[in-house]
N, C-alpha and C positions, 0 to 999 in steps of 0.2 A: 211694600215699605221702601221709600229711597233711602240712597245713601245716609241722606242729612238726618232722617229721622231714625236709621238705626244708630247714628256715632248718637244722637241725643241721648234715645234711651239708651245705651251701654255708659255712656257718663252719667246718665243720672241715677242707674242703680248702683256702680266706681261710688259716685259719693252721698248717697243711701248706706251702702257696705261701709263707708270710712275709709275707703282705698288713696283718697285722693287728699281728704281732709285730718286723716288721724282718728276719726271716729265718727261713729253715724250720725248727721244731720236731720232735722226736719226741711220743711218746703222753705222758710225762710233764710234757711243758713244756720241757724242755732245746735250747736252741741248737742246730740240727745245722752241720756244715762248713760254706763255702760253696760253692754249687754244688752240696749234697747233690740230688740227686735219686730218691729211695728207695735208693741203693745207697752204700756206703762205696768209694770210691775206690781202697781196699788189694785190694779183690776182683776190681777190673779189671786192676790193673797188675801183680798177682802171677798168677806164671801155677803154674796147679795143678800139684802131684805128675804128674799121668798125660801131662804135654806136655814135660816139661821134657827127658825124654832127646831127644826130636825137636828142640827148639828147642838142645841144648847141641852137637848135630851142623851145626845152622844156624849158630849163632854159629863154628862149624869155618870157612867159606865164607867169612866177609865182614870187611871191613878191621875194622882193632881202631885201639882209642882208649885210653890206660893212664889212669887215676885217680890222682892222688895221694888223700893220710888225707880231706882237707876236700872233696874229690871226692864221695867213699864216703858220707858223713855225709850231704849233702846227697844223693845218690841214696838215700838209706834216706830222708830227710825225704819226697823226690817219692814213691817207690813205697809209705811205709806211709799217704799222706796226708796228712800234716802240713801240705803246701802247695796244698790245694786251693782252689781248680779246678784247679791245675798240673799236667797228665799225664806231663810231660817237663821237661827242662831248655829254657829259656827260647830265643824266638826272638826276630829282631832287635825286631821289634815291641810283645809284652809284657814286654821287658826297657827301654824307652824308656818307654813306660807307667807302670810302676814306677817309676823315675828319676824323671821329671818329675811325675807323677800319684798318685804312692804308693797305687796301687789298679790295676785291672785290669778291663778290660770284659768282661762274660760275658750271656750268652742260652741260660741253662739249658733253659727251655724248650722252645727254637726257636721264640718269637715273631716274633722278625724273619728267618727263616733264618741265623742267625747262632753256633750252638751251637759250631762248627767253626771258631770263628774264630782264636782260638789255635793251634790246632792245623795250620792252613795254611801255606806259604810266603807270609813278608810280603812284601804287594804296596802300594809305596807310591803305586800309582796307583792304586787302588781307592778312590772315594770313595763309595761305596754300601754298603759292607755294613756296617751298624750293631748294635749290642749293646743290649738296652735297661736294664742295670743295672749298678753297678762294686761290687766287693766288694774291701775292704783288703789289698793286697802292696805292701809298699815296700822289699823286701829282694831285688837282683837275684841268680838262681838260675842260674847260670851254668856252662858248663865250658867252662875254657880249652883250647885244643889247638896244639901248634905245627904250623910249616909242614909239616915231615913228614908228620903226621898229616894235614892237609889234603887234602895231595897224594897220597898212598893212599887216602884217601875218593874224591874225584873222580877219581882212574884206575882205582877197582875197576868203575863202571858199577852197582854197587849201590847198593838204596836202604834199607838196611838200616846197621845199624854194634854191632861187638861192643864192649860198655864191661868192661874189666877192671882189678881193683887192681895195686895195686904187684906182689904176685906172681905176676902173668900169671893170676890165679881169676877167671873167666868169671862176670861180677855182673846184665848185662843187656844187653838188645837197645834199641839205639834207631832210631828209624825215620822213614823221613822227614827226612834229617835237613838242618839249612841251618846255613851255612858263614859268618860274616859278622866283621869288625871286631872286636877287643877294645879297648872304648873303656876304655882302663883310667883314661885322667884322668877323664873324664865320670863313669862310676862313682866313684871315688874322692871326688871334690867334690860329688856330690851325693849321697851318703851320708854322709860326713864331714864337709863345709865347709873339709876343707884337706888338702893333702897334706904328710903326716910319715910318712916311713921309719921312725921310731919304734915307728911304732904295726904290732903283728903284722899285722893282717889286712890293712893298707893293704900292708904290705910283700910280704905272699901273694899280695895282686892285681895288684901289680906284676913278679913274679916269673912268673906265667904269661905262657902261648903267644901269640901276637899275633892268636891266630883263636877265635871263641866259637862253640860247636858246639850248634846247638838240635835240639827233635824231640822227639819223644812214649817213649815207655819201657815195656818189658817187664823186669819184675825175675824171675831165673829162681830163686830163693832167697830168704828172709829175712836180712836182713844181722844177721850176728853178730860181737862182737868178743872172745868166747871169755875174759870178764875176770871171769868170776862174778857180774859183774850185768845178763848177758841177759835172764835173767827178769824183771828190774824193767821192763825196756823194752817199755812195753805201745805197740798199736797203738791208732790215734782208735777203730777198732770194737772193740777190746779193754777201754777205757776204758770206752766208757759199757755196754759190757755192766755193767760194775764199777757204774757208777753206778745201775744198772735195780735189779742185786743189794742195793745199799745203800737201795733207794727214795729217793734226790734228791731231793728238789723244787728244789734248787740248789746247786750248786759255785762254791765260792770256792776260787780257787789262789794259790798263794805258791810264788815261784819263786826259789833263792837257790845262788850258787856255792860257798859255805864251808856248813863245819858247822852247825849250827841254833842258836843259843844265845839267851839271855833275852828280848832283844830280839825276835827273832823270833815266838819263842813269843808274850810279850804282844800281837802285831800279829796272830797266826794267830786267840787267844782272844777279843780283843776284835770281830774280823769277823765269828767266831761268834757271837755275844753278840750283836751288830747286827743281822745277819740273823736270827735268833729272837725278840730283842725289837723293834726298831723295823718289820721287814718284816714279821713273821707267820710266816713261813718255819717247816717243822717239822722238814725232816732236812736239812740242810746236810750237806754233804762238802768236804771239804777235800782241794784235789789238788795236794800238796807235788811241786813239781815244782824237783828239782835242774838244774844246766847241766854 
């Protein structure tokens, strides 16, 4: 190997790593998740056509957990990737993280043996195992459960847990799972700065279970909500396939809950317009993303 083609390959695994860029790239230059680690995230937590009869006779076995709507949403956000490095619904420890830190420790690597760290039962007498990076969550991803539900968890002896919607559809397996406090004030004030029954979401959080259920997740389905616009609803590796197909060299999004109208448009053109003229930039994409 000469000179020229080791400096290549040592810069292009620098900004693979994110060493160079602030976080891992693909071949074009594009952002990946965080915590990509050559893999999209949707590929691990979705479990293939050829396993799912086995796994839907498993889910038969073991205590069940019901979902309400905002449930559901948020278990499609973990399972298509949207919340990565998130594998699961939060545990006591990266749900406090968040809270206070609005970010989250991760060791994609396992430079510190610490890739698993999320993923474990928090132990808050652990003062050794370290993470050596935080990537941005400050949104706690939570599922409430009540007492009931608790107490079927810890009398089944399982370590497994069927999560299902409102009409008892078997949506996914969680595992591992840990049982702990719903701090519903702590959440509420340090996402909001005040608590008002006013506000929908304060009043959702307060309406749930007094127990928050964490643990890693197997989705056995793609979640669908049968309303004609499934098909818009692309997955993160759906997306940038979209963008490989459009040749990128960068996306700007615009994300807006009403209809589009003038205003909008002028803000959409003008970002265009910047990225081509003051950046250089040659194919911008724009990734309109509704709520």
């Amino acid at each position: 190997m000469t000179i020229e083609e080791s400096v290549e390959l040592l810069m292009s695994n620098l900004r693979k790593n994110g060493v160079l860029s602030g976080g891992p790239t693909n071949p074009m230059g594009l952002p990946m998740p965080s915590g990509y680690d050559g893999y999209f995230l949707e590929d691990e937590l979705m479990i293939p056509p050829s396993k799912r009869s086995a796994k839907l006779l498993e889910a038969e076995t073991l205590p069940k957990a019901r979902l309400n709507d905002i449930d559901v949403n948020w278990l499609q956000v973990i399972g298509e990737g949207w919340a990565s490095p998130l594998r699961g619904f939060m545990r006591e420890g990266p749900l406090l993280q968040a809270l206070h830190f609005n970010s989250l420790l991760i060791d994609t690597w396992d430079n510190n043996d610490a890739s698993e760290l999320n993923e474990k039962q928090t132990n808050w007498n652990d003062y050794t195992t370290r993470a050596r990076e935080r990537v941005s969550l400050s949104i706690p991803i939570v599922l409430p459960i009540t007492g009931y539900t608790k107490q079927n968890i810890e009398e089944s002896g399982k370590s497994s847990v069927t999560l299902m919607d409102k009409d008892g559809r078997v949506l996914a397996l969680l595992h591992n799972p840990e049982i702990y406090e719903n701090r519903k004030e702590e959440i509420v004030t340090r996402c909001f700065g005040a608590i008002d029954m006013g506000h929908p979401y304060i009043k959702h959080i307060y309406s749930g279970g007094d127990w928050l259920l964490g643990g890693e997740i197997e989705l056995l389905q793609r979640i669908t909500y049968n309303d004609g616009l499934d098909q818009y609803r692309l997955t993160p590796k759906e997306m940038y396939s979209e963008f490989e197909a459009k040749k990128a060299d960068v996306v700007f999004a615009f994300q807006t809950r009403n209809p589009t109208h003038a205003g909008h448009a002028y803000l959409m053109k003008t970002g265009l317009d910047r990225l081509k003229e003051d950046k250089g930039y040659k194919k911008p994409v724009l990734w309109l993303s509704p709520l």
